[in-house]
N, C-alpha and C positions, 0 to 999 in steps of 0.2 A: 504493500500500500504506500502511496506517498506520503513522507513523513507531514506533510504542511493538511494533509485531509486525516491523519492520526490528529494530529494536534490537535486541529478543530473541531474532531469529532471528542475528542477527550474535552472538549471547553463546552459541548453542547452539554455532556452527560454530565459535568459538574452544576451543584447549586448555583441559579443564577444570584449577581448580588441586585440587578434589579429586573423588575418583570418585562421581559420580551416587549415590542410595540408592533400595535396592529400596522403600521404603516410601510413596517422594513421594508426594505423593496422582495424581498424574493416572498415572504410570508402574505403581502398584498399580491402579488402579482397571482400567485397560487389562491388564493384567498375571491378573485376574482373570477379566475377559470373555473372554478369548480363550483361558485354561487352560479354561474351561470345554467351550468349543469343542473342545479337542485331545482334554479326556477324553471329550466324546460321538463326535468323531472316530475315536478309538482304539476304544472300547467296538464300534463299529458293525462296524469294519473287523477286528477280530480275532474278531468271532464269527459272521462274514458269509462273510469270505473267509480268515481265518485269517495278517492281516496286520497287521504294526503300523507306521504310516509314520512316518517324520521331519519333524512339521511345523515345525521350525526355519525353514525358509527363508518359507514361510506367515508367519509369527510379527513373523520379519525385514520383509516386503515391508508386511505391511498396520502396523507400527510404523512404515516409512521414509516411507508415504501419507500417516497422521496428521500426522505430521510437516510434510507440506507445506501440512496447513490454516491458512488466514492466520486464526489466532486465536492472541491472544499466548501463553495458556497451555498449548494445542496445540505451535508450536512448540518446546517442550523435545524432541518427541520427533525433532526433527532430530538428536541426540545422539548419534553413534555406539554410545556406550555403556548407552544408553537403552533402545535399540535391542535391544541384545544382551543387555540386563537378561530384556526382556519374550519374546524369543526362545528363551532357556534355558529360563523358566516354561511357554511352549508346548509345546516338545518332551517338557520330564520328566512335565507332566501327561497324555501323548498314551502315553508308555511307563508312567508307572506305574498309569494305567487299563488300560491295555487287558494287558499283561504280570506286572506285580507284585501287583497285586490284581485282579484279574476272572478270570486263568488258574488262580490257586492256590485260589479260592474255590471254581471250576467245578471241580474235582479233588472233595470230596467229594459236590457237589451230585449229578454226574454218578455217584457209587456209589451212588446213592440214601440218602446222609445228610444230611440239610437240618438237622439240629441242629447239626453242622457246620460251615455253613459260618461262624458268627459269631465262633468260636473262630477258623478259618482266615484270616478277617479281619483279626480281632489280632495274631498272629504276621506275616501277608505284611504287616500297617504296619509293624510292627520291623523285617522282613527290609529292605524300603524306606529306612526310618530307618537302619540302618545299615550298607546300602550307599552312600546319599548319602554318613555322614560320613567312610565311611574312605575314599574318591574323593576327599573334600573334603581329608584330612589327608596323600593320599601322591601329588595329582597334583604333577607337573613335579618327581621323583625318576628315581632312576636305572632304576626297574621299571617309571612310567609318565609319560616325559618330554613335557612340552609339545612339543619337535621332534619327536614319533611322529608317524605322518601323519595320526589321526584325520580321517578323509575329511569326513565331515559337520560337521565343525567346519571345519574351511577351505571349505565350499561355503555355511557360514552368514556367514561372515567378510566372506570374495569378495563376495558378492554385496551384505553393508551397503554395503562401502567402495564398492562398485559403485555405490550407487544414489547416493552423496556423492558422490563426484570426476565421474563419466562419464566419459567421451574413449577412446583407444585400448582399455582396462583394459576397459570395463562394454560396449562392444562387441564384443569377443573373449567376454565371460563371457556376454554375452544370446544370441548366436551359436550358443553351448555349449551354453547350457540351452536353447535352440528344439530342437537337436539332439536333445537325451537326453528331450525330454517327446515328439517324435514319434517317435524310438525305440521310447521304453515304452509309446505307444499302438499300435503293431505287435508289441509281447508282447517285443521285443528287450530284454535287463538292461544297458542302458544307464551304470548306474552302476555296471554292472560295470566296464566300458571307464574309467570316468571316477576309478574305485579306483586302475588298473593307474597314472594319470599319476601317481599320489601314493607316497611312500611309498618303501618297502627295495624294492629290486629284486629280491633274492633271497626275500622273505619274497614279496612277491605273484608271483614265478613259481613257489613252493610252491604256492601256492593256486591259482592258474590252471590246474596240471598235476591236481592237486586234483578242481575242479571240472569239470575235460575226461576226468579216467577213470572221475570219479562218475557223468558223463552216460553213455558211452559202452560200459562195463563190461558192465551186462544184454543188451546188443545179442550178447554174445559169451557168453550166460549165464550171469555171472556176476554176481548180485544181491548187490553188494555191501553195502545196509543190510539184508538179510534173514540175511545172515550175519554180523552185527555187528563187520565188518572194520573199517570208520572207528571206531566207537566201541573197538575195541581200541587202534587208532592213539593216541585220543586221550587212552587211559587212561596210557599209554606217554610220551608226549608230555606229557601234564599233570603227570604225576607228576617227570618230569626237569625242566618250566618251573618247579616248587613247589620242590625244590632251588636252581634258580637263583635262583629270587627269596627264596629264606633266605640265600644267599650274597651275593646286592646289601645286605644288610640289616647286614652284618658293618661295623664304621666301620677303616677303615685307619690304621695308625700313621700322623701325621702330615697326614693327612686335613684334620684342622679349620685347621692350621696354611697348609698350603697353600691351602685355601678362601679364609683370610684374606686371604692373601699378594695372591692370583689377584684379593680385591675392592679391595683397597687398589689396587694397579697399576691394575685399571681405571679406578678413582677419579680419582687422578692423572692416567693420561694425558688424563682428558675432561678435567683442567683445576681438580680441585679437588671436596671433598664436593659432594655434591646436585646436581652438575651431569653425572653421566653419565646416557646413556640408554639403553636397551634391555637386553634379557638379557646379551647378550656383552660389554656396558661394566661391566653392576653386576654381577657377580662370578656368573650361567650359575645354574645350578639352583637353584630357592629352599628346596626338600626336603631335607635329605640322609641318609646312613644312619642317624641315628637316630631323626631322625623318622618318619622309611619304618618304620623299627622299632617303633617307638609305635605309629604308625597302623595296623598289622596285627593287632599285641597287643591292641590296645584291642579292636579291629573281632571278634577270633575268641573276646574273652571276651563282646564286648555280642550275640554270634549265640550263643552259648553259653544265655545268660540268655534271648534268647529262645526258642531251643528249650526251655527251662524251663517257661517261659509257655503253650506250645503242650501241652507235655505235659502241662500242668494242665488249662486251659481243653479241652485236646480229650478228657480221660480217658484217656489213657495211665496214667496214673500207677497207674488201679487194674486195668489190664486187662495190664501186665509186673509180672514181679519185679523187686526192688531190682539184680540187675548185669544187666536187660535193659534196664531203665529207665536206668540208667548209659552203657550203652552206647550206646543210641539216643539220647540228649542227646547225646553226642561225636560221632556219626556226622552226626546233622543239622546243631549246628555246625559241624563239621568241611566236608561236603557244602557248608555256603552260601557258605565262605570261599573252598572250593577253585571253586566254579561261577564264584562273582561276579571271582578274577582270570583265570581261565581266558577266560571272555565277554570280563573286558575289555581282555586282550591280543590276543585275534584283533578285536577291534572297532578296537583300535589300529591294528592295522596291515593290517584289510585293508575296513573298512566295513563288515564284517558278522559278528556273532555267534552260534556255533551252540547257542542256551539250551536251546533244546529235547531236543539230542542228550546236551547234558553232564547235562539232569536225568534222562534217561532211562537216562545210565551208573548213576547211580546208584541209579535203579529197580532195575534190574538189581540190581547189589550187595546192595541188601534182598530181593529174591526170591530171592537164593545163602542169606543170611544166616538165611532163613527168617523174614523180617519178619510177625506178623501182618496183615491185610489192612488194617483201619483207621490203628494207628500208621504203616505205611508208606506212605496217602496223604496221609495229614499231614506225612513227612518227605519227599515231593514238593511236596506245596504250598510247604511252607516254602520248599525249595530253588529251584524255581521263581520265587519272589519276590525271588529275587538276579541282580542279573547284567546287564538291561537299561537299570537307572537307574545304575550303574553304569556301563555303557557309556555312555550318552549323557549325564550330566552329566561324561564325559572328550570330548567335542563340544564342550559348550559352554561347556567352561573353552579346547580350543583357540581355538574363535572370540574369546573375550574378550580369550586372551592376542595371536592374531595383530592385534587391533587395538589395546592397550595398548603393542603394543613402543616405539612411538617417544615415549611417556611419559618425563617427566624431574622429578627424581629417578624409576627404572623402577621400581623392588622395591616403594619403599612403595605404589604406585600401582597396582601387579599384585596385589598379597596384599591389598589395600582392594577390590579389582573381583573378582576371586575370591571373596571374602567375600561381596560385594552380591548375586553368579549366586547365591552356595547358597542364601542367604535367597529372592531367587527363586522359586527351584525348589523352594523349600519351604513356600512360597505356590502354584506349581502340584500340590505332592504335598499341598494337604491341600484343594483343589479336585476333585482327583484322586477324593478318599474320599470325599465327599461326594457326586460324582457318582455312584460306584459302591454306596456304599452303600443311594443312593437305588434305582436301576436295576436293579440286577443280578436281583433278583425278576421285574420284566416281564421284561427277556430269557431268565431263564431257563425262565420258566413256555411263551415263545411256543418254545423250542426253541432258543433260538440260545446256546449253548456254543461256548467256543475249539474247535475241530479237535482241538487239542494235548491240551488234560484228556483226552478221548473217548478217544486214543489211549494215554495213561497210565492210566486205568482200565481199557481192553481190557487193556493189559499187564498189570496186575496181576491181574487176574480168571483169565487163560489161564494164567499163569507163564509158563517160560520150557521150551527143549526141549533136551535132554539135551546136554551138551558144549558151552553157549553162553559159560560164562564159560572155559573152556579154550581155545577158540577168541580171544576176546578178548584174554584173557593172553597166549597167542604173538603176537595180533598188534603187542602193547602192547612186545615189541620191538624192530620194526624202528622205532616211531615215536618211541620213548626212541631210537634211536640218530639219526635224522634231528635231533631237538629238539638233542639234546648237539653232534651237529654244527655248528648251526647257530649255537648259542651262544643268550644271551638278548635281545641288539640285533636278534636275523632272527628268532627265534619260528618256525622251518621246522618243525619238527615240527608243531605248530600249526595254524598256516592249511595245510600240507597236508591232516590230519587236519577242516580247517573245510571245507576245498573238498570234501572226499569227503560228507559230512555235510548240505551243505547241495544241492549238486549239480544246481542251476539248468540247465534247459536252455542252449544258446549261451552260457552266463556264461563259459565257460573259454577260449574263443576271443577275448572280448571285451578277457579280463583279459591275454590273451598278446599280441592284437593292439594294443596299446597301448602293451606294453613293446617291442616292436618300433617301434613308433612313433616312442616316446619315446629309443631309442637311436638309430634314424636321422635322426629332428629334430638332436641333440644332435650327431651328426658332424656333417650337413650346417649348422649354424652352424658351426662348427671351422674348417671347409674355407681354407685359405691360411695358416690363422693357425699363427704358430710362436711365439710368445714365453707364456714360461708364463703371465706375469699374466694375459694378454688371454687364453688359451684358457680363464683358470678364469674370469674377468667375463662370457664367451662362455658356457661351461656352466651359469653361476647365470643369465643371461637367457633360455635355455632350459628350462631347471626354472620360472621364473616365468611365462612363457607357456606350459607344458604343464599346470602347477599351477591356471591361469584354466581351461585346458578342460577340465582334470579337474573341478574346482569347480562349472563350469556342467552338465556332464552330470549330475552327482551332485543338482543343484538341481532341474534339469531330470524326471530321475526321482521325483523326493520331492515333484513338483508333481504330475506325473501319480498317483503311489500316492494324493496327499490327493482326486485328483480320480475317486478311483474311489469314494470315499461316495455318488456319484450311481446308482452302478451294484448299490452294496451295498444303498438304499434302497429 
């Protein structure tokens, strides 16, 4: 080898002392090829088959290959964090193609207004913009903490460190993912099983029971989404998670003091400033409630302005009066805040977000409200364009953070590499527009529309039939009471409410056989041992080897989705 690409390849694999930049040239250059790729990926796949995959782990494996090209300037992308710079960019261009702008476009195309959709454009880049920033401004708070299990962020993780270290680790994880890609080439939801390893046990056995009564209900005729039971759930359900996450937002007397206290200790026992490392040394959440507070504020005045936008650009303005016009600006603000944390708590914590169903609650609500036809598929569009980038750049701040933790000094070196993902991803979200911008014309002209819009403009075209939101409302009930129960750490109302909603065949068995699993793995390590420390060392080596198989299933699926572009072509 040349000694000058050892070298360099020796300075990749060392501790950086500051975190990589999304701008480097060869990490942007790469970073741009391959969002381009996600947004044709995406595009194809959600108005093909009505699907939008995670190519994170794609992003991840072809960054770790580079990587091994003996060319000195190549090798950078040995970089863990390189790595996961250019894997953030993939994923959020593959969701905000194919979900945030191509869905909310196809919304008017498909009512037959093609003046439309340009306006519609504009607002779903806002909705975009600023769902990225308030994701950006309130991850690893107490409403969306870095320890959530974000599945797809630990199977893009997994699988870096994977391809760095090898040995026992990337063989249980390659295992995993052989697993869940032949799974999902037998139609099995593989990453459903692979959710159940991760995460609150109680929130994904909501979900699992969820998506096993959503399968199995019409069998016994009873047509649960035709009677808009889960969407009642969820209306019930969201409305108590919205409470709770106003109440996270409150700062506690003593609060900042104790934070203090909590970083200082850590400090010390590692030995002194700048020498602790990880979250639980430098002082545990980098958010707290007033920043969570800001970041919300900020986030439902900047959705606010743009439904402003939207209502100009689309002619609203001249086709309501002044307190319809009023109303429907708070309604669609209001609608994009409530979708985008809705998606991105069940994304938390169970790998999957029901976007479709929460923007279709709200369909609803404007067909009660007696929304005209035009403003109310623009306050779908909009709505629509929240929610998915949202969820997946909370992926891939987890990935970033599971590889930063053992970072020293941790804080400044997380909130720098958190920084570098959003710039990222915000280099895939305007690769993103460009692809779509260009595009969306030939597809739309050859026929090919999301599923999803089709099904939002039938709804609005039919209305709705008589006692729908009555039915709703009782149901919105019992899933306020399931949610309060649950509290806001389990989110049970929730992914109940997501399991009914989304309703996978086999998913519900997969997501239960797993937590089964996961509980008799978990004894049978135990087995003999009686002293507390050892059973809890016992149970955290459990969780890490169920965590690789969950990871690898999860990879394993999101290999096969990208691998269905063959079949979409």
């Amino acid at each position: 080898m040349n000694p000058n690409t050892q070298a360099t390849a020796t300075a990749a694999d060392a501790p950086p002392r500051s975190h990589p930049r999304a701008f480097e040239p060869v990490t942007l250059v790469l970073t741009i090829v391959l969002s381009v790729l996600g947004a044709l990926i995406g595009i194809v796949l959600i108005t093909t088959l009505g699907v939008s995959p995670n190519t994170a782990v794609i992003g991840a494996l072809v960054a770790m290959l580079i990587g091994r090209i003996p060319i000195g300037v190549l090798a950078r992308m040995r970089s863990q964090h390189r790595q996961n710079l250019v894997q953030s960019a993939i994923s959020g261009s593959t969701f905000a193609a194919a979900n945030s702008l191509l869905t909310p476009i196809a919304v008017p195309f498909a009512l037959g207004r093609n003046d439309l959709v340009w306006p519609m454009l504009g607002g779903a880049v806002i909705g975009l913009a600023v769902d990225s920033w308030v994701l950006f401004r309130v991850f690893d708070s107490k409403l969306l903490p870095a320890t959530g299990s974000w599945p797809a962020g630990i199977a893009a993780a997994e699988t870096i460190k994977a391809g760095d270290t090898g040995g026992r680790k990337a063989a249980l994880l390659g295992v995993s993912a052989v697993v869940g890609f032949v799974g999902a080439l037998f139609k099995l939801p593989t990453s459903a099983a692979g959710v159940g390893f991760l995460g609150n046990i109680w929130a994904l056995a909501m979900f699992g029971i969820g998506l096993t009564v959503g399968q199995y209900a019409p069998d016994f005729g009873f047509d649960l989404g035709a009677r808009h039971v889960p969407h009642g759930l969820m209306i019930g359900a969201g409305l108590v998670a919205l409470v709770q996450a106003l109440l996270l937002m409150r700062t506690r007397k003593g609060g900042a003091a104790a934070a203090a206290g909590t970083k200082g200790a850590g400090t010390k026992a590692a030995g002194g400033a700048g020498a602790a490392a990880g979250p639980d040394a430098d002082g545990g959440r980098t958010v707290e409630a007033p920043q969570l507070r800001r970041g919300l504020l900020e986030g439902m005045a900047l959705f606010l302005c743009g439904a402003v936008v939207v209502a100009i650009g689309g002619g609203v303005v001249g086709g309501l009066s002044l307190p319809a016009l009023v109303g429907w600006v708070l309604l669609a603000g209001v609608a994009a805040i409530v979708h985008q944390l809705i998606v991105g708590l069940a994304a938390m914590h169970s790998g999957w977000f029901p976007a479709f169903a929460v923007t279709l609650i709200f369909l609803i609500v404007g067909l009660v409200l007696h929304i005209p036809t035009v403003p109310l598929a623009l306050l779908v569009g909009y709505t629509a364009s929240t929610g998915p980038a949202f969820a997946d750049l909370g992926y891939d701040f987890k990935a970033g953070w599971l590889l930063r933790r053992d970072a020293a000094p941790w804080r400044p070196f997380e909130l720098e590499g958190r920084r570098q993902q959003y710039l990222a991803q915000l280099v895939g979200f305007g690769v993103a527009l460009v692809v779509v911008a260009i595009a969306w014309k030939t597809f739309f002209s050859d026929g090919k529309v999301p599923p999803v819009a089709e099904v939002y403009v039938t709804t609005i075209k039919t209305g709705l039939e008589p006692g729908t939101m009555t039915t709703m409302l009782l149901w919105a009930i019992p899933g306020a009471l399931v949610q309060l129960l649950g509290g806001p750490s389990r989110q049970m109302g929730v992914l109940l409410a997501t399991g009914l909603l989304v309703a996978t065949p086999q998913a519900g068995w997969m997501v239960l056989g797993a937590l089964v699993v996961r509980q008799l793995y978990t004894r049978w390590r135990r087995r003999g041992v009686t002293d507390p420390a050892a059973r809890e060392e016992s149970d955290e080596q459990a969780e890490n080897d169920l965590s690789l198989v969950g990871a690898g299933l999860v990879a394993g699926s999101s290999l096969n989705d990208v691998g269905q572009l063959t079949k979409a072509l």
